[in-house]
C-alpha positions as CSV (number, residue, x, y, z in Angstrom):
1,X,-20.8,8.7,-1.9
2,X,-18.4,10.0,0.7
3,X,-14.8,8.9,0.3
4,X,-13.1,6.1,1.9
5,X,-9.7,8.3,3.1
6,X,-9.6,12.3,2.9
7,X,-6.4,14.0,3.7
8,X,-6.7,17.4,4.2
9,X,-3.7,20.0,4.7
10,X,-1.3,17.3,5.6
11,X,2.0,18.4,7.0
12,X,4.7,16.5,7.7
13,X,8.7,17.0,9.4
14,X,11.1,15.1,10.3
15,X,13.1,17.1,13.1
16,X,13.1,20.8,11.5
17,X,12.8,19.6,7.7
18,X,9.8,19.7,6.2
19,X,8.5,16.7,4.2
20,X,4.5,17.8,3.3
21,X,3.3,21.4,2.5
22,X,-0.6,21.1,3.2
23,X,-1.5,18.4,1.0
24,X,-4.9,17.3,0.1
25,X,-5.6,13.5,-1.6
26,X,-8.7,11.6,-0.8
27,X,-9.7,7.6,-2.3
28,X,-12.8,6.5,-3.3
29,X,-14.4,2.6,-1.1
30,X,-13.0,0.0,-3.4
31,X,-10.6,2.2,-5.6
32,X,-7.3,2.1,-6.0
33,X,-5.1,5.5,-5.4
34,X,-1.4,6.1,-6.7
35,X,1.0,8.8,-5.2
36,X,3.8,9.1,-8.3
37,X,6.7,11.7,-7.3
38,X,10.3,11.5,-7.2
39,X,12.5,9.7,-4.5
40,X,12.3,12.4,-1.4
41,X,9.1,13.9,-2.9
42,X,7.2,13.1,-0.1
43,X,4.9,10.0,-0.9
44,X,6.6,7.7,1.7
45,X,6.0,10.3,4.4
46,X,2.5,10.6,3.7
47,X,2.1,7.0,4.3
48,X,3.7,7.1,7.2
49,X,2.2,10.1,8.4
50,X,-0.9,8.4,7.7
51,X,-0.2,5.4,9.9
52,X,0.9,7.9,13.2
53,X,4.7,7.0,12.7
54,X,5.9,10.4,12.8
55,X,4.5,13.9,13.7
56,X,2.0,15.4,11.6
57,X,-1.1,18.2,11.2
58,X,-4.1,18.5,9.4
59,X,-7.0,16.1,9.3
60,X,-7.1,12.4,8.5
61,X,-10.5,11.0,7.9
62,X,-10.8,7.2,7.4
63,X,-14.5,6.1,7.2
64,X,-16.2,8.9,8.4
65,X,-13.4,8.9,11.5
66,X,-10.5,11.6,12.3
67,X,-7.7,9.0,12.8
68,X,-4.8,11.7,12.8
69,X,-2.4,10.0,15.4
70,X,-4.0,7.0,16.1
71,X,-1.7,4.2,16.8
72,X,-1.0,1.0,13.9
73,X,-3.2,-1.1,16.4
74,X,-5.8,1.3,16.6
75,X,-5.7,1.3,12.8
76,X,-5.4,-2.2,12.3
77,X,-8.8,-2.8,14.3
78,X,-10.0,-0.3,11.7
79,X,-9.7,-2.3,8.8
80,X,-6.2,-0.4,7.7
81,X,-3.4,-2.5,6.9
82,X,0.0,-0.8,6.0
83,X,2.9,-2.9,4.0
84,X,6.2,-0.8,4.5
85,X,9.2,-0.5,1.9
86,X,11.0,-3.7,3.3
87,X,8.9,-5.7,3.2
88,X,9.2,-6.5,6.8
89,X,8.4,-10.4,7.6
90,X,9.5,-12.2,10.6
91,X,12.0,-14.5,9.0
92,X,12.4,-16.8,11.6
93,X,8.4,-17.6,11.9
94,X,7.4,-19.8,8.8
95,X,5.5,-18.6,5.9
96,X,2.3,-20.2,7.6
97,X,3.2,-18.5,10.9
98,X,3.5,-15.0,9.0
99,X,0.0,-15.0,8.2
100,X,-1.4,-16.6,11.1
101,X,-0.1,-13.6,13.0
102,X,-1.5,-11.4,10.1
103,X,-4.8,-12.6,11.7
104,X,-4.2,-12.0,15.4
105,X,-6.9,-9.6,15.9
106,X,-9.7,-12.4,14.9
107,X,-11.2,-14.9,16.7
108,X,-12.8,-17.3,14.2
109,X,-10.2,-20.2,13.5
110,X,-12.2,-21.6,10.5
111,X,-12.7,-18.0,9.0
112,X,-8.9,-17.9,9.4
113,X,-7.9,-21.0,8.1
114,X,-9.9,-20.3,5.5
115,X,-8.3,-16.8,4.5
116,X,-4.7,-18.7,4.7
117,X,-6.6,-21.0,1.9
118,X,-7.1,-18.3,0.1
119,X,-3.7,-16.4,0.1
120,X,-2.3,-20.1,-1.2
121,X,-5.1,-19.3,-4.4
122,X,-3.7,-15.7,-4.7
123,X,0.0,-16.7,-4.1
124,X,0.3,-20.2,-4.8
125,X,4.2,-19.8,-4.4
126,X,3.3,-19.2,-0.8
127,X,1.6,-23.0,-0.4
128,X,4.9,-24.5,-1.4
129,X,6.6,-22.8,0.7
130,X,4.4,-23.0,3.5
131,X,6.4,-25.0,6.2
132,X,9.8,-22.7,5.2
133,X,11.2,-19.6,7.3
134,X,10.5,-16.3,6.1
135,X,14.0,-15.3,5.7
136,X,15.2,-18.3,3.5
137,X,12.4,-16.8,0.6
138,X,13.6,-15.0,-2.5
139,X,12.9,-11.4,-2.4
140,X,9.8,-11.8,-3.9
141,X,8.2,-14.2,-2.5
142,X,8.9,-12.0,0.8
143,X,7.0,-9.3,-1.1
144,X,3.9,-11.3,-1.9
145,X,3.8,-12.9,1.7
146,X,3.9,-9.5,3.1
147,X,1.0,-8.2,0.8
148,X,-0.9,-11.6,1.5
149,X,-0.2,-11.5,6.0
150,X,-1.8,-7.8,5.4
151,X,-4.4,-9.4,3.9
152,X,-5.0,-12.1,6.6
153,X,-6.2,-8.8,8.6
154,X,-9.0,-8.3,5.8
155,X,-8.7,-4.6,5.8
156,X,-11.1,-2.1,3.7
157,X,-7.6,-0.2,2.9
158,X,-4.5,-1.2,2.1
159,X,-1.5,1.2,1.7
160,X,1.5,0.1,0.1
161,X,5.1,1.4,0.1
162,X,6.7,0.1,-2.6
163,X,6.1,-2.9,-3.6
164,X,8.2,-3.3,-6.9
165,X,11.2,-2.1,-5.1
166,X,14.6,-4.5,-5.8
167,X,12.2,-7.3,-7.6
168,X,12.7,-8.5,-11.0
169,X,10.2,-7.3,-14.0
170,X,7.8,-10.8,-14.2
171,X,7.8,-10.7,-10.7
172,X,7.0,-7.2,-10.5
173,X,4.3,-7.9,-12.8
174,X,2.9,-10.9,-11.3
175,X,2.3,-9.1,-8.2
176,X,0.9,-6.4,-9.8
177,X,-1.8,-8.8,-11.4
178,X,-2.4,-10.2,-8.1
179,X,-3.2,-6.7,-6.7
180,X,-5.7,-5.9,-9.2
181,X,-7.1,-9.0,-8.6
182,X,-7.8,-8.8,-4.7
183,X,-9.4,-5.1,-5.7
184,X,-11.8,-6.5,-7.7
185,X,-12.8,-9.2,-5.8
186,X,-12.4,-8.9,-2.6
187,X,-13.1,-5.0,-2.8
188,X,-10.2,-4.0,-0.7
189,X,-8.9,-0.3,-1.8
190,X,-5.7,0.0,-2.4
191,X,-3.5,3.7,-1.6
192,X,0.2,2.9,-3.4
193,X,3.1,4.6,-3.3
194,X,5.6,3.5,-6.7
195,X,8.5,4.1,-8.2
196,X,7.0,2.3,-11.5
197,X,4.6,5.1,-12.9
198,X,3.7,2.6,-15.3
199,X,2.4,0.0,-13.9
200,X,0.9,2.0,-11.1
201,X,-1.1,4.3,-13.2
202,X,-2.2,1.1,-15.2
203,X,-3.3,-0.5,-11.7
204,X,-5.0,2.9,-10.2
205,X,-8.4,4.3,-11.0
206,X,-7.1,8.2,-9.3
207,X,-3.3,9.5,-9.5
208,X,-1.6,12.4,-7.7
209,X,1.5,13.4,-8.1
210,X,3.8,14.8,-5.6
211,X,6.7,17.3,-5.9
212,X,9.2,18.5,-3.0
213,X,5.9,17.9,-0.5
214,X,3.2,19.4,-2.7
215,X,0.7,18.0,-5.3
216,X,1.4,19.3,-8.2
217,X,-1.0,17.1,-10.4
218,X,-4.3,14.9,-9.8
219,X,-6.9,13.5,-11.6
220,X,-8.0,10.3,-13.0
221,X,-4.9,7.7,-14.1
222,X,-5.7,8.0,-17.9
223,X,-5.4,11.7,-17.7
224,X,-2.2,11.9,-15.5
225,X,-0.7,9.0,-17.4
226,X,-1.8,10.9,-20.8
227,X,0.2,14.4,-19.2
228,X,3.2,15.0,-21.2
229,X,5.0,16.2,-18.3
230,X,4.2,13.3,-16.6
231,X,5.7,11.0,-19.2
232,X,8.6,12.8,-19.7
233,X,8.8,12.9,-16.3
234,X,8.2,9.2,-15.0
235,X,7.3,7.5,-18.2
236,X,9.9,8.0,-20.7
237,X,12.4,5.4,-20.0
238,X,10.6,2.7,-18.2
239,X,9.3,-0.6,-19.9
């Protein structure tokens, strides 16, 4: 079966610094892919690079389709939905509002409605706040609307920056459950970037790690995670 995403000889700069050295990562329909690395290793950029937000060669295939440079609306329509590091609600639209506009694309107001039901079942945080601004929420509860106004697109891939970033462990953890959920059920593949080797290998079926903007190790999560470099590395101290 041919792979969901292939990059191939990615490379990356921002002005005359290099971020990416040719690298090569591809994810499987319906799997979910980490990149584990180092702050300023280069996973953030290849998001990004991913999504047409900065300059970048080599070949980007996304379902059979060279999408190298194509614009976030272009890959919206798609079926790719990108969450930044940020989190990056409008906090003066209403929680409700944030995912109505995570649906703007569609037509079908019952299929939409219906998708807002079904954040609420994923997020049920989310239902209670429904009528509050986006900016009053706690940090993550920003985090989970974000993942679920993505969702309101219903992509076939989802990449995420982040998502642990400044949240407190049982949230952390909550979300992470909540992820793993929405790839099992709803099939949606998942490409993460996270500092929390963790819970990210625990969460991914594929791992590749990323060094000063080369891969220096891939291969199924229960091998990388098994790599003594790797928890030495990115395991040794965390919970």
């Amino acid at each position: 079966m041919s792979h969901l995403l292939e990059v191939r000889q990615l490379i990356a700069s921002y002005g005359r610094v290099q971020a990416l050295y040719g690298i090569n990562f591809s994810l499987d329909h319906g799997s979910v892919t980490t990149l584990l690395g180092a702050n300023g290793a280069g996973k953030t950029t290849a998001l990004r690079a991913i999504c047409g937000m900065l300059r970048a060669s080599g070949e980007i295939v996304f379902d059979g389709k060279p999408i190298a440079g194509q614009a976030t609306e272009t890959l919206a329509r798609l079926g790719i939905a990108h969450v930044p590091q940020g989190r990056g609600t409008f906090i003066t639209m209403t929680v409700e509002e944030n995912l109505q506009l995570g649906a703007v694309s569609r037509r079908s107001r019952a299929e939409i409605a219906a998708d807002i039901d079904r954040m609420y079942t994923h997020f049920p945080v989310l239902k209670r706040r429904c009528r509050q601004q986006a900016g009053t929420l706690s940090g993550g509860e920003q985090q989970m609307l974000a993942v679920a106004r993505a969702l309101m697109l219903r992509p076939k891939l989802m990449l995420l920056d982040e998502p642990s970033f400044g949240l407190a462990p049982l949230i952390v953890r909550e979300l992470f459950a909540i992820l793993g959920d929405v790839n099992r059920t709803q099939k949606v593949s998942i490409l993460l970037v996270e500092q929390n080797a963790r819970l990210a290998l625990e969460l991914a079926d594929q791992a590749y790690v990323i060094e000063t903007g080369r891969i220096v190790m891939s291969g199924p999560s229960k091998e990388v995670a098994g790599s003594e470099e790797v928890r030495r590395s990115y395991l040794g101290h965390q919970e």
